[in-house]
C-alpha positions as CSV (number, residue, x, y, z in Angstrom):
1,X,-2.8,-15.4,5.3
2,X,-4.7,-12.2,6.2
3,X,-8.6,-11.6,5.1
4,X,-9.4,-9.3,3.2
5,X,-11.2,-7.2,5.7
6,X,-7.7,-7.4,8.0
7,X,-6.2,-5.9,5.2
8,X,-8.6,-3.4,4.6
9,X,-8.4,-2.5,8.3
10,X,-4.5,-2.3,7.9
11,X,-4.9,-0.1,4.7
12,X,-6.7,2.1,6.3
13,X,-4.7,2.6,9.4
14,X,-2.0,3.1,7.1
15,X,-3.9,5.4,5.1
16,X,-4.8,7.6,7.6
17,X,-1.3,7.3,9.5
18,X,0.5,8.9,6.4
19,X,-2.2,11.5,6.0
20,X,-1.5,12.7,9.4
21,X,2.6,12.6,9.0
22,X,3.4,10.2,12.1
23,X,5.3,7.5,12.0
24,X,3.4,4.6,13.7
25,X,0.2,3.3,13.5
26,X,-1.6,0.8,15.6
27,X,-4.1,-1.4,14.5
28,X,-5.9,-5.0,16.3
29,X,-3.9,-4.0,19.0
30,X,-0.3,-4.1,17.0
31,X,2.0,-1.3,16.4
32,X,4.2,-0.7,13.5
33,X,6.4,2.2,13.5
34,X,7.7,3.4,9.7
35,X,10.7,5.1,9.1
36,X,9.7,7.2,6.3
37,X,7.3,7.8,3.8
38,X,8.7,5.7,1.3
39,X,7.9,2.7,3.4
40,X,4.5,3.6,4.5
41,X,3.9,4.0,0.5
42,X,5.5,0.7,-0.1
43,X,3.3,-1.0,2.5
44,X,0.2,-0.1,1.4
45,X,1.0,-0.8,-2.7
46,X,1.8,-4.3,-0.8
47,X,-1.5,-4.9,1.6
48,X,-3.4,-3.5,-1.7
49,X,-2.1,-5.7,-4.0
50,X,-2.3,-9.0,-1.6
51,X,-6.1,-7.7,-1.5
52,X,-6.3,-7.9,-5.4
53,X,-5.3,-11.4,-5.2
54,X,-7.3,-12.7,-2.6
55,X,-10.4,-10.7,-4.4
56,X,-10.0,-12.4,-7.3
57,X,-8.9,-9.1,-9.1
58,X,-6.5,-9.2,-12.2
59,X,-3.5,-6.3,-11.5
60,X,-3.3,-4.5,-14.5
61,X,0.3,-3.2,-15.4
62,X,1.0,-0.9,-18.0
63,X,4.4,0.0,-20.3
64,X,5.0,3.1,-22.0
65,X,7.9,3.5,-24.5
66,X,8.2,7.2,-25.8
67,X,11.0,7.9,-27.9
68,X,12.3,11.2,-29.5
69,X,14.9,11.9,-32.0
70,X,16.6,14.4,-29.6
71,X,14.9,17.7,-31.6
């Protein structure tokens, strides 16, 4: 398992990859090459919430029901 400043380091690159619109990013000397932005999004929600956990952080997750009666 990854420390939490490996993460941060991979978070970052990834950060910064998907702010500059290309597809790879290279970090400790490894490359990673994305397809797409959906992928680089789903990465980092990954790396950040493996970081929670290893922090000791509690993931809060929230549920909103709103209903209408179609008027």
């Amino acid at each position: 398992m990854a420390t939490i400043e490996e993460i941060t380091a991979q978070l970052d690159a990834l950060r910064a990859q998907r702010a500059s619109g290309v597809a790879r990013v290279s970090y400790d000397g490894k490359t990673v090459e994305y397809r797409g932005d959906n992928e680089i999004v789903a990465a980092i929600r990954a790396l950040e919430s493996e970081r929670k956990q290893l922090s000791g952080e509690r993931q809060i997750r929230q549920i909103r029901v709103t209903t209408s009666k179609g008027y």
